[in-house]
C-alpha positions as CSV (number, residue, x, y, z in Angstrom):
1,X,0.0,0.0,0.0
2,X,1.3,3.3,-0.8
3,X,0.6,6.7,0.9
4,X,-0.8,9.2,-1.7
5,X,1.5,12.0,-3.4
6,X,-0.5,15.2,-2.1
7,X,-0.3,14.9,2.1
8,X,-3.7,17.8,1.9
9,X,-6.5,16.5,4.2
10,X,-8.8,16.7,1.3
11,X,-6.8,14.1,-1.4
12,X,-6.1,11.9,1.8
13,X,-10.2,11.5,2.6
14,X,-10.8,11.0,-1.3
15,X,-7.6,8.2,-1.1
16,X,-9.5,6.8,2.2
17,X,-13.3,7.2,0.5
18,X,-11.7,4.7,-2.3
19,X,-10.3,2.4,-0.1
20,X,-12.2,-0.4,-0.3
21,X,-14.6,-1.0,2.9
22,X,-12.4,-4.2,4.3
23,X,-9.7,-1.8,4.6
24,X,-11.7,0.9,6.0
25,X,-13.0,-1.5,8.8
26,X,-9.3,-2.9,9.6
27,X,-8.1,0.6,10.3
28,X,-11.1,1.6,12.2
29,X,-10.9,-1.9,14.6
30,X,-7.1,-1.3,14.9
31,X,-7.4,2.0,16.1
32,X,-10.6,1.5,18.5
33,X,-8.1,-1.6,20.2
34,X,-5.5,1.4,20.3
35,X,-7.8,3.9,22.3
36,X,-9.4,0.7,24.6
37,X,-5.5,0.5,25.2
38,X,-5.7,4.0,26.8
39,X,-8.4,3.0,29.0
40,X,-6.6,-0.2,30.4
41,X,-3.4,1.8,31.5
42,X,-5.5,4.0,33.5
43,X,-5.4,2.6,36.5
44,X,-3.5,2.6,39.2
45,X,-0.5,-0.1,38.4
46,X,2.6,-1.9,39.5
47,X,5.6,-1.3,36.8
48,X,6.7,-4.5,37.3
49,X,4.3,-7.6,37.4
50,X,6.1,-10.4,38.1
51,X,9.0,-10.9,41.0
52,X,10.8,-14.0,42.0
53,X,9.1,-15.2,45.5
54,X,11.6,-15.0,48.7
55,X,13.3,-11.9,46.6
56,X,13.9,-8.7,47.5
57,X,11.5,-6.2,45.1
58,X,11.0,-2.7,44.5
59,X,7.0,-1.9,44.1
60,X,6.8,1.0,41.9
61,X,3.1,2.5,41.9
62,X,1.9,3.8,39.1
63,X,-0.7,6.8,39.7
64,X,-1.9,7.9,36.0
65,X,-4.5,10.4,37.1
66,X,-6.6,12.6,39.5
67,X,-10.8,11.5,40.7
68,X,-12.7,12.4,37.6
69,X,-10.6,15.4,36.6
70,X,-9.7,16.2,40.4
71,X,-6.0,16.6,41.8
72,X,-4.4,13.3,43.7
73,X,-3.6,14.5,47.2
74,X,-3.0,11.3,48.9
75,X,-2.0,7.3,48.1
76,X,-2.6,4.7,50.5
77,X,-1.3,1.2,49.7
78,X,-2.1,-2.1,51.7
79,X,0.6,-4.9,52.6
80,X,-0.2,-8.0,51.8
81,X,0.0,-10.6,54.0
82,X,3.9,-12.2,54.1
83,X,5.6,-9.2,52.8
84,X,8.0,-8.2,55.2
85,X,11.0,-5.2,55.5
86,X,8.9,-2.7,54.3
87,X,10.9,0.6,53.4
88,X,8.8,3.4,51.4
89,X,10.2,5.8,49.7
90,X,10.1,9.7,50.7
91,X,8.5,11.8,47.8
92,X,9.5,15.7,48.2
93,X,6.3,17.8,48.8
94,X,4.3,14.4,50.7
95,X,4.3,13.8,54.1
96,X,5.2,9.9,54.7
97,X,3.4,7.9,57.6
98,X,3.5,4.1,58.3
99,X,1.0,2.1,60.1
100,X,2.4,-0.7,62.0
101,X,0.8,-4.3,62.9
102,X,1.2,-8.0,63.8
103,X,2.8,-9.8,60.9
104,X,0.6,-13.0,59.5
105,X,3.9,-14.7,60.1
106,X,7.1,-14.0,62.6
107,X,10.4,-14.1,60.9
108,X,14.4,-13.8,61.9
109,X,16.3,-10.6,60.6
110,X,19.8,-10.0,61.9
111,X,19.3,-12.6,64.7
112,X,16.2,-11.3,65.8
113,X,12.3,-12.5,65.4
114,X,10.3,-9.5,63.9
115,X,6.8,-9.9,64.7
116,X,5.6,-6.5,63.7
117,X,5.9,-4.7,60.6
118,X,4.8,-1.9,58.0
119,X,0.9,-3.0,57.3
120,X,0.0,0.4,55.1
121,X,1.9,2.6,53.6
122,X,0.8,6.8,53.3
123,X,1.6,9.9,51.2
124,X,-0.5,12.4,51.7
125,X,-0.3,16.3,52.0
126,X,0.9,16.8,47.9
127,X,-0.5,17.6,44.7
128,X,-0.8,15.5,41.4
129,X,-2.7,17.2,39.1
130,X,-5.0,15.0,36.7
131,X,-3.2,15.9,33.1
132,X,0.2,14.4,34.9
133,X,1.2,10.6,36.6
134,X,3.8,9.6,39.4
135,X,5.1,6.8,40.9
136,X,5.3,5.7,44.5
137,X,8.2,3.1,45.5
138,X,8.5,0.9,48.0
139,X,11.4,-1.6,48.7
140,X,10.4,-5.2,50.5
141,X,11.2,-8.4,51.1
142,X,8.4,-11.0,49.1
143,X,7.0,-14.0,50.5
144,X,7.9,-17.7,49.0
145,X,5.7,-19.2,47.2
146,X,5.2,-19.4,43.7
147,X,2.7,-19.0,41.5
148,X,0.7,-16.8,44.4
149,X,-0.6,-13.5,43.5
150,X,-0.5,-10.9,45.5
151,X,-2.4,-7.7,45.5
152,X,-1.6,-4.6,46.9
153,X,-4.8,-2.9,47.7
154,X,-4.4,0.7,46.5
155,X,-6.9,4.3,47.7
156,X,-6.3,7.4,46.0
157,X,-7.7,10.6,47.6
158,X,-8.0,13.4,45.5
159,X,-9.3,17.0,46.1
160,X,-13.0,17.7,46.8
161,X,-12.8,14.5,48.9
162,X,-13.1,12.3,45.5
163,X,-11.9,9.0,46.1
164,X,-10.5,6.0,44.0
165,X,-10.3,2.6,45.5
166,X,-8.0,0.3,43.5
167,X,-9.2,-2.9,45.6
168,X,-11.3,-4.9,42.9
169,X,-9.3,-8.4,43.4
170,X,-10.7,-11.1,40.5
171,X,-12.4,-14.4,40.9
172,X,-11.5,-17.4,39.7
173,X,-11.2,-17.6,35.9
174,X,-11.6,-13.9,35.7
175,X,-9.1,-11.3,34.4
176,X,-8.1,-8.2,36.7
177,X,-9.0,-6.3,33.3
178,X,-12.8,-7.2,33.7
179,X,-12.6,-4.9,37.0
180,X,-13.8,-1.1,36.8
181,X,-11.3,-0.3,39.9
182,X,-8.9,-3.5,40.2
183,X,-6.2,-4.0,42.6
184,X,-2.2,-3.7,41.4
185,X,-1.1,-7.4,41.2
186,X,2.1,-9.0,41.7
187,X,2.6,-12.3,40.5
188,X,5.2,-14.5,42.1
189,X,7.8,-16.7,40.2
190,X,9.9,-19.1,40.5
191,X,13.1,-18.2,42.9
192,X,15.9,-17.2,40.8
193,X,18.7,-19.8,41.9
């Protein structure tokens, strides 16, 4: 297929209106799976989906947009169960806060047992305006176990008190994509040896 000579908007609609339709209707699917494309990166995401279980991983929290055209002003992010050493990263402009709880599971660090740990993780206190993203880190230490899932319920405050709760967690045989709000999900893999 060649492009036509003139690049005018008027000879390139004649060029399309000769097309024949098959063509037309190719183009027309291909970009409507382009724009549904849009839609799927829109929420709130990890940037890495897989990790090897028993590693050490760096969630990176993808925030792609305000409440319905309102500001982000906070991000609040769930534990799962089994992930321990929480460490979140400081974001200039947000204030930081941790809450602490029992573990599901004690475990040895430096020759002690930890039985408490880093159950939710907070920013708050900034601004993320809707036309721009971020990303929120946060280093920890992954559970064994492969082929779990883990989900890392997500709420994103916004101005006006809009809120967005990334929590939707899929039943069996259904895709995360089939959610409206679904939750970031890590997959674990096999332990690298």
């Amino acid at each position: 297929m060649s492009l036509p000579k003139s690049s005018s908007p008027r000879s390139l609609r004649a060029d399309l209106a000769q097309r024949p339709a098959k063509w037309r209707s190719a183009c027309m699917a291909g970009c409507a799976a382009w724009l549904m494309s849009f839609g799927a990166s829109a929420h709130v995401t990890l940037e890495r989906l897989e990790a090897p279980a028993g590693s050490h991983y760096k969630a990176v929290l993808r925030v792609p947009h305000g409440c319905s055209g309102a500001a982000t002003t906070g991000v609040r992010v769930r534990i799962p169960d089994g992930v321990v050493s929480v460490k979140p990263q400081p974001k200039p402009g947000w204030t930081l806060e941790t809450e602490r709880g029992p573990l599901a599971e004690a475990y040895e660090s430096h020759g002690q047992t930890i039985r408490d740990g880093v159950r939710e993780v907070r920013w708050h206190g900034g601004v993320l305006p809707d036309e721009q993203f971020d990303e929120f880190a946060i280093l920890m230490k992954l559970p064994a176990g492969a082929g779990r899932t883990l989900a890392f319920a997500t709420v994103q405050d916004c101005i006006g008190g809009a809120v967005e709760r990334w929590i939707g967690l899929p039943a069996a045989g259904q895709s995360a994509h089939d959610l409206p709000r679904p939750a970031p999900l890590l997959r674990l893999t096999d332990p690298v040896p």
